[in-house]
MIRO-904250 format. One line per field, with one value per residue (C-alpha): residue number from 0; z, x negated, y. Coordinates in steps of 0.02 Angstrom, whole numbers, plus 32768, in hexadecimal, padded with zeros to 4 digits. Each point is the difference from the previous one (the first is absolute). Example, Ala and Ser with C-alpha at 12.3 -4.5 7.8 and 13.67 -1.06 7.14 Angstrom:
<rs>
pos: c(0/1)
z: c(8186/7FDF)
x: c(7D99/7FBB)
y: c(7F1F/80AC)
</rs>
This chain:
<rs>
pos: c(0/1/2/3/4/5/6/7/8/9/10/11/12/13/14/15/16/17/18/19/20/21/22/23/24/25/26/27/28/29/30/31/32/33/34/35/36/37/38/39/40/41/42/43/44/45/46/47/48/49/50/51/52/53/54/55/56/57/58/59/60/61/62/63/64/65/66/67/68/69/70/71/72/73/74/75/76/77/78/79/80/81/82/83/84/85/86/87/88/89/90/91/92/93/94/95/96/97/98/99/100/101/102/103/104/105/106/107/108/109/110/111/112/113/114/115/116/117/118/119/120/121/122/123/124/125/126/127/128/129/130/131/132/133/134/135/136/137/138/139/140/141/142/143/144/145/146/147/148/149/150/151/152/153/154/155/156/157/158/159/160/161/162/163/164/165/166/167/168/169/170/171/172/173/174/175/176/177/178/179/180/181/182/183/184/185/186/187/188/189/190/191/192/193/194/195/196/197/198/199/200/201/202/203/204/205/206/207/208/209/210/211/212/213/214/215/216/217/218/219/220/221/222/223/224/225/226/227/228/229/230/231/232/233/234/235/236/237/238/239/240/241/242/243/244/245/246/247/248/249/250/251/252/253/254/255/256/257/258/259/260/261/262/263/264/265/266/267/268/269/270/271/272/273/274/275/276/277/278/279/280/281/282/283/284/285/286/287/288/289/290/291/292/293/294/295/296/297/298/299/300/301/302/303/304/305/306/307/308/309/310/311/312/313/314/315/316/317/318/319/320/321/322/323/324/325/326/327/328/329/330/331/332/333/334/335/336/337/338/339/340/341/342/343/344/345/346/347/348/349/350/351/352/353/354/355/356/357/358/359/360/361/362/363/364/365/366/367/368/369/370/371/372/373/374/375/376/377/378/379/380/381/382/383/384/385/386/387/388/389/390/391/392/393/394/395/396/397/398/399/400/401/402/403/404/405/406/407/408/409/410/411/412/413/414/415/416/417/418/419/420/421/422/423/424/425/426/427/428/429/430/431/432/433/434/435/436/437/438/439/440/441/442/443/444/445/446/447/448/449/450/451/452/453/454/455/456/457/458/459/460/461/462/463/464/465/466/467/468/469/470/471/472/473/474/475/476/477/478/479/480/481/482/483/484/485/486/487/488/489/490/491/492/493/494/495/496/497/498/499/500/501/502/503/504/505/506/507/508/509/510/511/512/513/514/515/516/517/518/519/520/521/522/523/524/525/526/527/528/529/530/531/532/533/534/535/536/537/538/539/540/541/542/543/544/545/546/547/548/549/550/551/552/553/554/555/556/557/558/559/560/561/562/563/564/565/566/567/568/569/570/571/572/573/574/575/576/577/578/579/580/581/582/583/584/585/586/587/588/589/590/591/592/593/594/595/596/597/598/599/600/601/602/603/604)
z: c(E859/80AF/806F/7FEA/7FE8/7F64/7F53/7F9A/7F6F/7F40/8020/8069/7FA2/7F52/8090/802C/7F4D/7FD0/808D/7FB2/7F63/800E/8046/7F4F/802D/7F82/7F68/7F7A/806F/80B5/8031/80C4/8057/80A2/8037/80AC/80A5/8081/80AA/8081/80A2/8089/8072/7F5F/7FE5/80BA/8014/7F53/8027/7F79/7FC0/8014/7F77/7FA3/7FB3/7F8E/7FA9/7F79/7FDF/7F56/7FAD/7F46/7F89/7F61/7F70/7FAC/8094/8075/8095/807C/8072/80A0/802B/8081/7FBC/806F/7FB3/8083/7FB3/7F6F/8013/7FF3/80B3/7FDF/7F7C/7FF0/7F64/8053/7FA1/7FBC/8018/7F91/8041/7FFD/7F48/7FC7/7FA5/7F71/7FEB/8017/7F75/7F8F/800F/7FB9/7F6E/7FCE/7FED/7FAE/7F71/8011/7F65/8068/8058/7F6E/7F9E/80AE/800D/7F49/801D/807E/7FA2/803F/7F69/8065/808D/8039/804C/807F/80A0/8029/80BC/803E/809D/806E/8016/809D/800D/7F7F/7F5E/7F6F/7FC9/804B/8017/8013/7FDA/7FF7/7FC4/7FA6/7FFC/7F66/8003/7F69/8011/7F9B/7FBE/8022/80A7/8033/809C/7FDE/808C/7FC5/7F6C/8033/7F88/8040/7FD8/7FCC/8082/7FC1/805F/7FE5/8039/805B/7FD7/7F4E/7FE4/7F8D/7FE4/8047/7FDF/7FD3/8070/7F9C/805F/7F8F/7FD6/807B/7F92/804F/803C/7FFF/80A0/8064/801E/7FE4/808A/7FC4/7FB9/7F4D/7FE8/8060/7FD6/80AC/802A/808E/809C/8049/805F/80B4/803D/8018/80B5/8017/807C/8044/8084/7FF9/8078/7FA5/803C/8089/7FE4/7FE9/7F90/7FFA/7F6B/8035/80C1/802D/8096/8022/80A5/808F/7F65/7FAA/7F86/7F70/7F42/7FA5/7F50/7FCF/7F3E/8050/8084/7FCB/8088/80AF/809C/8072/80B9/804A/8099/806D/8058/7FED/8028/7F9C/7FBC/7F77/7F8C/7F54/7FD7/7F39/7F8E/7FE3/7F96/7F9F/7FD2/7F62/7FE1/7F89/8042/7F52/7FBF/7F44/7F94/7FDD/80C1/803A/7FFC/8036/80C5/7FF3/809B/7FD5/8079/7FD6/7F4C/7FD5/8093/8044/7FD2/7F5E/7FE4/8065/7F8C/801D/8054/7FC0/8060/8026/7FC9/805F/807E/803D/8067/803C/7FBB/8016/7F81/8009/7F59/7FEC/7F93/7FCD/7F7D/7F60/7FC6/7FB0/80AF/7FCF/8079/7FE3/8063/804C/7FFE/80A9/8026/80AB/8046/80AF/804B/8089/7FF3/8079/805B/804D/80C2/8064/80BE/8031/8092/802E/80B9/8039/8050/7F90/7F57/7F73/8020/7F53/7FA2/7F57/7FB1/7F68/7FBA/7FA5/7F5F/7FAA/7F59/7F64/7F61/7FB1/7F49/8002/7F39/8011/80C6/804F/80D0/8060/8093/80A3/8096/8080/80A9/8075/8086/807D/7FDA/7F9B/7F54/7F74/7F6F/7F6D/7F3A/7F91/7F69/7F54/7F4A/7F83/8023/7F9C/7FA1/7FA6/7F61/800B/7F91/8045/80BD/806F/806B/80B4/8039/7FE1/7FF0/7F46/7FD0/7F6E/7F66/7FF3/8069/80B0/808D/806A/80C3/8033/80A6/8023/808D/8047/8084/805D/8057/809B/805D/8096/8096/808F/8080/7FA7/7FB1/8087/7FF3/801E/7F92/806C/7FC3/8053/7FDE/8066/8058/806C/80B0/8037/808A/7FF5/802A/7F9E/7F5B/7FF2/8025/7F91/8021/7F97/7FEB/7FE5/7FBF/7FDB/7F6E/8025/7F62/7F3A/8002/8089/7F7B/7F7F/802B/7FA6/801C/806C/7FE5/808F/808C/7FA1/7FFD/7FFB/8024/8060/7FE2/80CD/803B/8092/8073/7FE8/7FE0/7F6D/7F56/7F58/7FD6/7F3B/7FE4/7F69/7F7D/7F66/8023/7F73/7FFC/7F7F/7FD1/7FB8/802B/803E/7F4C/7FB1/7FB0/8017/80B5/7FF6/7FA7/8081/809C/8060/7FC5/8073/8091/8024/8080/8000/8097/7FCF/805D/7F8C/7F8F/7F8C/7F6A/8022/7F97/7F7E/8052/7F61/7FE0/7FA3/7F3E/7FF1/7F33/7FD7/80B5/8048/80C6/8085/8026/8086/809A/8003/7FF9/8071/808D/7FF6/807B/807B/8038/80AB/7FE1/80B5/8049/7F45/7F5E/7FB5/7F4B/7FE3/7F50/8006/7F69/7FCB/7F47/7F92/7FDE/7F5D/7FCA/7F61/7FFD/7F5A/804B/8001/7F3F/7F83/8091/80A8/8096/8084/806D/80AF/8081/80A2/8093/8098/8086/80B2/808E/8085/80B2/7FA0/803A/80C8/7FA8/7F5A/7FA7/7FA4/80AB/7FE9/7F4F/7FDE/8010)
x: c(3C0B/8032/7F88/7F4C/7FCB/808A/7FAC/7FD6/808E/8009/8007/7F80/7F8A/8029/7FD3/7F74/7FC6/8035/7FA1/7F63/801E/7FF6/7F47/7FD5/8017/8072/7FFA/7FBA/7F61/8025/8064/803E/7FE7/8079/806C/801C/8065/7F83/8057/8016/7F9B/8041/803A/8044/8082/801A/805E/8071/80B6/8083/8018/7F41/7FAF/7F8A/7F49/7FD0/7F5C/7FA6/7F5D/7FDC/7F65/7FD2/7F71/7FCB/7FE9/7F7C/7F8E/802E/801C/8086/804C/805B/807C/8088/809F/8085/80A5/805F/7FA6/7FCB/7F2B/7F62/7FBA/7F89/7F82/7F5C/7F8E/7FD6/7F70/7FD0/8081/80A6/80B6/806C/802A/80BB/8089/7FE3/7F4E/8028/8086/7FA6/7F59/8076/804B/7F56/7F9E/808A/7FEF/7F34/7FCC/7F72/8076/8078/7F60/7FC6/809E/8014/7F61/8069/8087/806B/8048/809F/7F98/80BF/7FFC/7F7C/7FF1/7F5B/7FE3/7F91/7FC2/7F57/7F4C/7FAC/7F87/7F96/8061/7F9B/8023/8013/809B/80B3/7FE9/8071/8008/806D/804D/8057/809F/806D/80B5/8039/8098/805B/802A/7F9F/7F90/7F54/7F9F/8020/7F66/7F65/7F9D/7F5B/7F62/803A/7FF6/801D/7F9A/806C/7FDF/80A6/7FEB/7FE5/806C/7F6B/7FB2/7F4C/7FCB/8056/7F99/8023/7FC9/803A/80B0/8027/80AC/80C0/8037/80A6/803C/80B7/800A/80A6/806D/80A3/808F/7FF6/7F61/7FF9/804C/800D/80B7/804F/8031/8099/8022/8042/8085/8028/7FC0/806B/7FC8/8090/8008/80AB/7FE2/7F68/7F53/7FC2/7F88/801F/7F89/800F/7F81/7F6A/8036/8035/804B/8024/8031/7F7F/7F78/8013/7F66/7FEC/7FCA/7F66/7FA7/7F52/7FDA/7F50/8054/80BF/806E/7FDA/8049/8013/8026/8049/805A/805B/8093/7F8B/7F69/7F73/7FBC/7F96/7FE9/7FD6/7FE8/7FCD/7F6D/7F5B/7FB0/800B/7F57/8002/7F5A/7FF9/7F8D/7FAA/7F55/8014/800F/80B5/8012/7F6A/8047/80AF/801F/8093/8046/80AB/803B/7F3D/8000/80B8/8069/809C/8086/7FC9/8010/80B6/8083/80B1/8051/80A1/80A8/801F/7F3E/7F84/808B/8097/8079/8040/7F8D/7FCB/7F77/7F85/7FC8/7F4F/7F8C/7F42/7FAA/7FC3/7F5F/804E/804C/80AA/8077/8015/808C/8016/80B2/8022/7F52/8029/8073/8060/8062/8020/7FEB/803C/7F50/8048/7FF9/7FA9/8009/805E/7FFE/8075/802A/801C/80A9/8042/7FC0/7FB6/7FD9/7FBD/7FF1/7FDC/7F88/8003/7F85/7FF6/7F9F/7F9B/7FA9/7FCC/7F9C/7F62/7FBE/7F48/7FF8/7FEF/8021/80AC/800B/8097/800A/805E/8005/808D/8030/8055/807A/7F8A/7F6D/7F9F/7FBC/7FC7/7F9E/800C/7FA7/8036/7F94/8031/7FF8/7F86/7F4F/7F5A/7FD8/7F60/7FFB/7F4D/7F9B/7FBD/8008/8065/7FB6/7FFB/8026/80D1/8084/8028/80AC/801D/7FC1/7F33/804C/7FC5/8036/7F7E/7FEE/803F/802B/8072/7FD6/8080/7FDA/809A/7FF1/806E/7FFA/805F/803A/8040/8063/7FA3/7F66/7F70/7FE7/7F5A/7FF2/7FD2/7FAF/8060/7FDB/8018/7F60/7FEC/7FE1/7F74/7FD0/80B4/7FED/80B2/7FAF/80AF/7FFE/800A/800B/7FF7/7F5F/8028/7F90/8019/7FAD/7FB5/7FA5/8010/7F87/8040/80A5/7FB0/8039/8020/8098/7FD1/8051/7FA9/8042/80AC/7FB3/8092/7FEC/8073/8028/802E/803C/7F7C/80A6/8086/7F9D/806C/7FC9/8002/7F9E/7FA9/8026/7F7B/8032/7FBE/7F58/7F7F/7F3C/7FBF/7F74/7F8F/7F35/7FDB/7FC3/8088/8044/809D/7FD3/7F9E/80AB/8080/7F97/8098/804B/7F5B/806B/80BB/8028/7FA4/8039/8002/8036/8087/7FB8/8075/7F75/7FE2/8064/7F97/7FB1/7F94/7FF4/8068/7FA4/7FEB/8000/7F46/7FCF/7F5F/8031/8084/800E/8080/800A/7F3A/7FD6/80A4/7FCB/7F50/800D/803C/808C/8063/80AA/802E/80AB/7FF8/807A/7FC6/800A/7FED/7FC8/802F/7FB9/8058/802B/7FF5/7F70/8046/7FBF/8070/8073/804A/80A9/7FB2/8022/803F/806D/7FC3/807A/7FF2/7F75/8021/7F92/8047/7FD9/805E/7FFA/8059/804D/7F97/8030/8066/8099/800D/8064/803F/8050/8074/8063/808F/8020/80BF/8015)
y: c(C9EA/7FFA/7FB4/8026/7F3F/7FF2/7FB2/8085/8026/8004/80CC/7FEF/7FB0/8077/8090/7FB9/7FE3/80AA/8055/7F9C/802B/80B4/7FE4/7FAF/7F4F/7FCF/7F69/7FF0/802C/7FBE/7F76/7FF4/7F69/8020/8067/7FDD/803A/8059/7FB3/8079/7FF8/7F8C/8079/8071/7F59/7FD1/80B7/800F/8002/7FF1/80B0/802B/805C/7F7A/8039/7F92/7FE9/7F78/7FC9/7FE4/7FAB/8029/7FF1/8060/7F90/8066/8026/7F5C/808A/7FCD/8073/7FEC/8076/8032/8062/8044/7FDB/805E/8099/7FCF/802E/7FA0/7FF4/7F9A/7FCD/7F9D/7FAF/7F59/7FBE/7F55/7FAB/7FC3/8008/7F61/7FC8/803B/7F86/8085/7FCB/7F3E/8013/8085/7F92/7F60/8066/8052/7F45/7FA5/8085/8010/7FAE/7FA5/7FAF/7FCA/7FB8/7FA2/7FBF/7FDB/7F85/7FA7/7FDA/808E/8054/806F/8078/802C/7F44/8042/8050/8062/7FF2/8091/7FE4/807C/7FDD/801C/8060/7F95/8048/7FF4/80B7/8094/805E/7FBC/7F56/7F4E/7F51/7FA5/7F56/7FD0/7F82/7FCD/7FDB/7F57/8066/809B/8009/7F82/7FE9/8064/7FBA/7F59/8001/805A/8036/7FC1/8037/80BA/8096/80A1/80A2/80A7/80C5/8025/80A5/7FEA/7F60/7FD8/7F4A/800A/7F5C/7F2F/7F8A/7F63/7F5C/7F8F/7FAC/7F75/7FEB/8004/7F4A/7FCC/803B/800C/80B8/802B/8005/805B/7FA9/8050/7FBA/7F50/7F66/7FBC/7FDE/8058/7F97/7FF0/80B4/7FFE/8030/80B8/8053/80A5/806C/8085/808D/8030/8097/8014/8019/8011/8084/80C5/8055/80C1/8048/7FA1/7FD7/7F52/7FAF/7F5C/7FBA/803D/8043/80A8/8028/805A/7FB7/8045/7FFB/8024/7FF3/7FA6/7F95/7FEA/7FE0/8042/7FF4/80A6/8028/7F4C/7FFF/7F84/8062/80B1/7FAB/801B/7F53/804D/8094/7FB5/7F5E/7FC6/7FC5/805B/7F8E/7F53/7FB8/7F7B/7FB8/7F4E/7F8C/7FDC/803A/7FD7/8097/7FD9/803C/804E/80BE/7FB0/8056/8073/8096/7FDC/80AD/8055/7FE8/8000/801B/7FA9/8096/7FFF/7F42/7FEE/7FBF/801A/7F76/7F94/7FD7/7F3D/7FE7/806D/8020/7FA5/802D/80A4/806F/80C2/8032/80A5/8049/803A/806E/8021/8064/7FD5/8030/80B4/800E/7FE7/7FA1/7F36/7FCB/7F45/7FD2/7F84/8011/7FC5/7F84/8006/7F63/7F91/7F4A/7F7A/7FB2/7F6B/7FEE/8093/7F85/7F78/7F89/7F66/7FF9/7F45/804E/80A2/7FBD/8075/80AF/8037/80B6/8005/808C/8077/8064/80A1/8009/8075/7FD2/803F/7FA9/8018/7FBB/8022/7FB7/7F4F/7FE5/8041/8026/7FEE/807D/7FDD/8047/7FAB/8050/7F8E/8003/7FE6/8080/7FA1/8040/7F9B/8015/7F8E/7FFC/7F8E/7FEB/7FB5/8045/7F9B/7FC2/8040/7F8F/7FC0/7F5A/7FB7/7F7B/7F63/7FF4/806B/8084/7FE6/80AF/7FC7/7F8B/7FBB/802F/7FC1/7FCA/8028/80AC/8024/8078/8053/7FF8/80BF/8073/806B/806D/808F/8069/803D/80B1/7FEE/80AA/7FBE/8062/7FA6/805B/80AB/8019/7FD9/7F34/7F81/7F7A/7F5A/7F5E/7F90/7F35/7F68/7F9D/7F6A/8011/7FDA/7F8D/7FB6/7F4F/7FC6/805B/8034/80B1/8093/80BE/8096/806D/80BA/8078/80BF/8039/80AB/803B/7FE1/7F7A/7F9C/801C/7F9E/7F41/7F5F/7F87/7F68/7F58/7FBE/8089/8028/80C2/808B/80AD/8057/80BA/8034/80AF/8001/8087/7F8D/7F47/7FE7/7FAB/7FB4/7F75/7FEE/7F3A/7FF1/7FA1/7FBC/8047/7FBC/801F/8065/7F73/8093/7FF6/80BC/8039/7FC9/8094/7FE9/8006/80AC/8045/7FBE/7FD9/800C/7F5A/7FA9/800B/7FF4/806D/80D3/8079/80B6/8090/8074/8065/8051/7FE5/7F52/7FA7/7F97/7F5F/7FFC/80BF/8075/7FE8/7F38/801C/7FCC/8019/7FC6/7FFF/7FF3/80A1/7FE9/7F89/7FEC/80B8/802D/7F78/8011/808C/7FAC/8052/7FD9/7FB8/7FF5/803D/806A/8012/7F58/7FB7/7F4C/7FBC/7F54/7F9F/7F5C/7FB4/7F5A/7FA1/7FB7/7F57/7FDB/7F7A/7FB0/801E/80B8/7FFF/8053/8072/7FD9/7FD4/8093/7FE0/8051/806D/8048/805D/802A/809A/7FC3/8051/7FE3/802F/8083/7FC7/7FB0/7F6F/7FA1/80BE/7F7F/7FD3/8062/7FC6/7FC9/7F43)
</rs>
């Protein structure tokens, strides 16, 4: 590797592994979780040069099957030791694509299973897909412990999610991969549903296509990209991958200034809205309990992508610690944005300049749901964020009259009311690392006798809990991120900000207390990285933004994180069925006062 901030490699992760390994954590007794870059301090990056020597180290979590103990430990790959190595007790690491798959293998064979499904009706157990998902910290046995929804495909092929089969939840030991106990609530029966949404298996005839859009760059791109480094225009960055968060966004700068150091996702909250016991246990940490790297798929030419496109590969560990690589994990391209400014002078006519954007993005199936990652910089400082969710809704057939915790679907089938909750991480660094985050919202003047005048109220927020803060319609509430030595800034725009709709003993509130609010100031803290906590598996309590912010730190003129909380609040359409249309959550971070003028002015006409 070359730069210290570089995804770790397939070698690296064998090393890693291998260092483990001859400690005695190896399979058929342990299984590792994550293996995981250790980033560098801030000032350790800020000085490498090309042609620097590079230490590199990895964090990797792992558990003993037997005993249930995880460990914790740091391993220099540079020189190939342990330095670092802890027991961290009660608590279970996030749940590995190994286990998910193992877990559907071993219950399709169980003989339980077959004879449960046998009084269904369901004579072929290859037709079904066994869905584990984690308990809280309300499992019903102790240990390693998941759930299981079971699904049955009408054919080969065919769409799994598309036939629940309700009433049947399966409990497993992890560790074991052994059946602890069928909760059988009785056989609701399949409807006759429309759940297929491939060709192969639909009868629905195709419409007439369009006609072909062709995008070319005869020049080519752009963008450079050199290893990991990217430029593109004024903005030179470099791209990241966690196995927890996926893609990551390092060190941006606008013509060498620093805009911010890292910028991702820490967390995705999924609770469903629906107390039956079809639902009840159903609130999934899509980066906690599974992880975003893990779940990235590789991405498609003329599908995922269009246009002239750069991809970055990317790898994670399996549960033996062996390398998985991600083939065009990442996508890089420019698109065309339409017009960036215009005006039309009564005398000189149309002045206009049109804008392009460069994107980053990378894909994530989570099982049933898939997320569409974007993150767009622009020609005139602005950064968005974008999510686009689709994928196939959970789904639920019910006797008599429909619950009223969803939307029917289809035939006697119902979709429940859900969240989605990210929390983005945004370590930004305006003009250098010292910044104050300011409330800034608009008010009426008072006393005006017109009742037309507005101004803007501007408050500093000195301390972690004057950080915690809520999005207001009514004001237009921002939050700008100033340098207090220069006066320069970046404004958070919130965007699709939901509430959580959670009574305070909720306990999906205890577990992820940090989705109450939309908006947490932290000063950096290289171990703060977990809104929810590190170990969400089975947990009882956030463990992360609460405890870090409860002391009350001062975030004034200081190296400030922002953990901006936004998401979908998902009431199911019809049109939401069998494959749902994208549904569409941004955010946006803007220049402000960080340029004297518009920075697109001296754009080409």
């Amino acid at each position: 590797m070359t730069h210290p901030l570089d995804p770790l490699s397939a070698d690296e992760i064998r090393a890693a592994a291998a260092i483990l390994r001859a400690e005695g954590v190896a399979r058929p007794d342990w299984r590792i979780a994550t293996i995981a870059l250790v980033e560098p301090r801030k000032d350790v990056v800020a000085g490498h040069r090309p042609g620097h020597s590079v230490l590199r180290e990895a964090a990797v979590t792992a558990w003993n099957l037997r005993e249930g103990t995880v460990i914790r430990a740091v391993v220099s790959l540079t020189g190939g030791s342990v330095l670092d190595w802890a027991i961290v007790p009660g608590v279970q690491p996030n749940v590995t694509v190994d286990e998910w798959h193992e877990c559907d293998a071993a219950m399709r064979a169980h003989p339980d299973v077959v004879a449960a499904l046998r009084g269904r009706g369901i004579d072929d157990p290859s037709l079904t897909l066994v869905d584990v998902w984690t308990y809280g910290a309300d499992a019903p046995y102790p240990g390693r412990v998941g759930w299981c929804d079971v699904w049955l495909r009408a054919a080969p092929g065919a769409n799994p999610y598309a036939h629940p089969v309700a009433g049947l939840k399966l409990i497993v030991d992890l560790n074991t991969m052994e059946l602890r106990e069928i909760v059988d609530r009785g056989d609701p029966g399949r409807p006759e549903v429309t759940g297929e949404y491939t060709a192969d298996h639909t009868d629905l005839p195709t419409r007439e296509p369009l006609r072909p859009l062709h995008i070319h760059q005869p020049d080519g791109p752009s963008f450079a990209l050199d290893g990991y480094g990217l430029t593109w225009a004024n903005w030179n960055l470099r791209v990241g991958f966690t196995p927890r968060e996926g893609l990551v966004l390092h060190q941006l700068r606008w013509d060498e200034r620093p805009v911010a150091h890292r910028l991702g996702f820490a967390e995705m909250v999924v609770p469903y809205r629906d107390p039956t016991p079809e639902h009840a246990d159903r609130t999934a940490f899509d980066i906690g309990e599974w992880g975003l790297g893990f779940m990235t798929t590789s991405l498609t030419l003329g599908c995922d992508c269009l246009g002239e496109i750069r991809y970055l590969d990317a790898c994670v560990n399996d549960s033996a610690g062996e390398p998985v690589e991600i083939p065009n994990a990442i996508c890089l391209h420019e698109e065309d944005d339409g017009v960036l400014w215009k005006h039309v002078d009564g005398e000189r006519g149309a002045e206009v300049r049109r804008s392009r954007r460069l994107v980053i993005s990378s894909h994530v199936t989570v099982a049933n749901y898939d997320y569409l990652i974007y993150w767009r910089l622009y020609l005139d400082g602005r950064i968005e964020c974008e999510v686009r969710a689709t994928g196939i809704m959970v789904t639920t057939p019910f006797v008599g009259e429909a619950p009223e915790y969803g939307t029917v679907v289809d035939t006697r089938t119902y979709a429940p009311i859900h969240q989605h909750f990210i929390v983005a991480r945004l370590d930004l660094d305006v003009d250098g690392e010292r910044n104050t985050v300011v409330m800034s919202e608009t008010e009426l003047v008072p006393d005006d006798p017109t009742g037309m005048g507005l101004r803007q109220r501007r408050v500093p927020l000195r301390t972690e809990q004057e950080g915690i803060q809520d999005v207001s319609w009514a004001t237009q509430r921002t939050w700008k991120v100033v340098n207090p030595e220069r006066g320069t800034a970046y404004t958070l725009v919130p965007g699709a900000a939901i509430p959580p709709l959670l009574p305070e003993h909720a306990p999906v509130l205890r577990r992820a207390r940090a989705i109450a609010h939309q908006l947490w100031v932290t000063p950096f803290a290289r171990d703060e990285q977990w809104p929810c906590g590190e170990f969400v598996v089975q947990s009882a309590e956030d463990t992360g933004l609460p405890e870090w912010t409860a002391e009350d730190r001062g975030i004034e003129n200081e190296d400030v994180v922002l953990w901006y909380v936004f998401g979908i609040h998902h009431v199911p359409r019809p049109e939401d069925w069998p494959v749902m249309p994208v549904d569409t959550v941004r955010f946006d971070l803007k220049p402000t006062g960080f340029f004297r003028s518009n920075p697109a002015l001296d754009l080409p006409g």
